[in-house]
C-alpha positions in Angstrom: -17.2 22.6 5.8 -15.2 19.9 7.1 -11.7 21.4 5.6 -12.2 24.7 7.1 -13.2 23.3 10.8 -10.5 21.1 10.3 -8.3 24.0 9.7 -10.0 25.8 13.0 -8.8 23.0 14.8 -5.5 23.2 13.4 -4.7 26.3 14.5 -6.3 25.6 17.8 -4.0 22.6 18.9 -0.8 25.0 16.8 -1.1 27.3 19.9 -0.3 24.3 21.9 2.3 22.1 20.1 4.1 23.1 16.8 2.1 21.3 14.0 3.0 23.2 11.5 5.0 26.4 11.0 2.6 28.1 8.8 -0.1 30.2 10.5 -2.6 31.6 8.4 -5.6 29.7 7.6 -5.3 30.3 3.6 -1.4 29.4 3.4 -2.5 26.4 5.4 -5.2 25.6 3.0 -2.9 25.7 -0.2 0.4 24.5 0.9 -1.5 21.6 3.4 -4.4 20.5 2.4 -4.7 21.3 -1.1 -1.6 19.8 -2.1 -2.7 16.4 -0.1 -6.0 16.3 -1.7 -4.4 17.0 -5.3 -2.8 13.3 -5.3 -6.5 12.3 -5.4 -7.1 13.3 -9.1 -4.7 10.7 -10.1 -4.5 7.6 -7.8 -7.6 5.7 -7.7 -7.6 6.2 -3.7 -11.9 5.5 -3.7 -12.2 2.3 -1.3 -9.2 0.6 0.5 -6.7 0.9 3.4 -4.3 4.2 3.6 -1.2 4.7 6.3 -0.2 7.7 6.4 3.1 7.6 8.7 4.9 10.6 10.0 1.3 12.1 10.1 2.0 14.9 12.3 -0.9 17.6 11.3 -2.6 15.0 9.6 -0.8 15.7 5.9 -2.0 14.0 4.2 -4.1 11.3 5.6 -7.4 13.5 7.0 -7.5 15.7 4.0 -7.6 12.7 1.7 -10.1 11.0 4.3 -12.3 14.0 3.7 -12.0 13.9 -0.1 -12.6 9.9 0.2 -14.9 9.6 2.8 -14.7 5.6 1.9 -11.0 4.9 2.7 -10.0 3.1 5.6 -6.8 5.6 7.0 -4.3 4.7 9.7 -2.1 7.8 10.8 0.4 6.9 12.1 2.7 9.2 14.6 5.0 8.7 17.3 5.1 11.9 19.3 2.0 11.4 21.7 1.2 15.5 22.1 0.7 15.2 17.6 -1.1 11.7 17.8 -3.5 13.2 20.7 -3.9 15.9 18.4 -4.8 13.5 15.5 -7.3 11.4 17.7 -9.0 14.6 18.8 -9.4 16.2 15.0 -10.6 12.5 13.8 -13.1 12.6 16.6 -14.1 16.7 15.7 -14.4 16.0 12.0 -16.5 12.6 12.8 -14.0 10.6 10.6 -15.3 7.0 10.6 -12.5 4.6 9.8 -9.7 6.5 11.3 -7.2 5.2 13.8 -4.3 6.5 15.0 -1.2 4.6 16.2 1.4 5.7 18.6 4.6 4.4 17.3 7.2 4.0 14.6 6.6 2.9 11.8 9.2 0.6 11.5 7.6 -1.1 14.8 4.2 -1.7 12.7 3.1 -4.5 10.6 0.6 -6.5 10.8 -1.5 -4.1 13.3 -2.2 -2.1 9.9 -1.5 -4.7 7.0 -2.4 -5.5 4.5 -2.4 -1.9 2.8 -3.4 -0.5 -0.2 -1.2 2.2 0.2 1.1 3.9 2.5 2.4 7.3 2.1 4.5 10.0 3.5 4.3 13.7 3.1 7.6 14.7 5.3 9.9 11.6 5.5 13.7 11.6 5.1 14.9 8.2 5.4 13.2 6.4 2.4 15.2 3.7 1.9 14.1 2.2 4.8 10.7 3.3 4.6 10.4 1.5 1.2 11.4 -1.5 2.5 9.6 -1.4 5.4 6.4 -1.1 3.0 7.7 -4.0 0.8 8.1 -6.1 3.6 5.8 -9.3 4.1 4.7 -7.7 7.7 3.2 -4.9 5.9 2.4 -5.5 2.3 1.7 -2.3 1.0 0.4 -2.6 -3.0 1.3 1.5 -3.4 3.7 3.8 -2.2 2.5 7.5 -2.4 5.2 10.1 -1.2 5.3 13.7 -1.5 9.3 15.0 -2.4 11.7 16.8 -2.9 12.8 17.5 -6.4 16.4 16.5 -5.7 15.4 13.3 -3.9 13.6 12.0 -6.7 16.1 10.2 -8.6 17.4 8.5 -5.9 13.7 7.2 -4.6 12.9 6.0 -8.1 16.0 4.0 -8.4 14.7 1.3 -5.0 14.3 -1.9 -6.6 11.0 -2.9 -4.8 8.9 -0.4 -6.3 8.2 0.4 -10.3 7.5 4.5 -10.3 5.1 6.1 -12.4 6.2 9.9 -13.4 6.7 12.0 -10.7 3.6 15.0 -10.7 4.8 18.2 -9.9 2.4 19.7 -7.1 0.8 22.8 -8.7 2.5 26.2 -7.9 5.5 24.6 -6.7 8.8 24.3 -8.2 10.7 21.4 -6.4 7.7 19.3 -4.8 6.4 16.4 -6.7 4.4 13.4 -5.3 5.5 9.8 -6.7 3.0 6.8 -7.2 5.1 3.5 -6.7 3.6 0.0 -7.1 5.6 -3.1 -5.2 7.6 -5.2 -8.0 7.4 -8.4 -6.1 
């Protein structure tokens, strides 16, 4: 129940402020939610503390908080129309342990840290996201990121991080998640 109101109030706040190009609720469901929820079946994400930066539409922070009821999930955002959004679908869903943060990522540390793992669904600049995770002020244990199939070469080769084999997401062709674990 909670995935589809969650997709209701997607397509709510999408009439307001561009969340997400897609507009029908079972597109939404597949390419969205499903495909956050998928990286459950194979990263022990039970218990512990999840950032999900660049969390616009909430991909894929709330959909793993609703698979995982347990986690403790930070989304973080910095465009204030997409974090109000975030606030207001964590408050709808009655998400316990979610809190959203207004900013950049690279202006967080130890407001979210220590973290079990911090992930991305729609981020370009991962070298400096990688760092930022490895950093002391942060101290992310995982990296979770959902990619391109041309970008995952390069992302594999960041010496903080040992990579387990990328998964590709189901019925896609170029989009794979990647499971990293800080070396040092």
């Amino acid at each position: 129940m909670q995935i589809i109101d969650y997709i209701d109030i997607i397509l709510m706040w999408n009439r307001k402020i561009n969340l997400t190009a897609i507009r029908d609720p079972l597109e939404i469901l597949r390419l969205h939610v499903l495909e956050s929820m998928y990286a459950a079946t194979f990263v022990p994400l039970e218990r512990g503390r999840l950032a999900d930066v660049g969390s616009g539409g909430g991909f894929p922070g709330i959909p793993l908080k609703i698979i995982r009821p347990e986690l403790e999930v930070f989304l973080v955002e910095s465009s204030v129309k997409k974090a109000t959004f975030l606030a207001e679908a964590a408050r709808k869903l009655n998400l316990s342990g979610v809190r959203v943060h207004v900013n950049r990522y690279e202006d967080l540390g130890e407001e979210i840290a220590p973290l079990d793992y911090v992930c991305s669904r729609a981020l370009g600049e991962f070298d400096s996201f990688l760092f930022w995770a490895a950093s002391r002020s942060v101290s992310a244990r995982n990296v979770l990121l959902w990619i391109g199939g041309k970008d995952v070469e390069a992302v594999r080769k960041h010496p903080s991080w040992t990579w387990q084999e990328p998964r590709l997401v189901p019925q896609s062709q170029q989009r794979y998640i990647l499971l990293g674990e800080r070396t040092n």
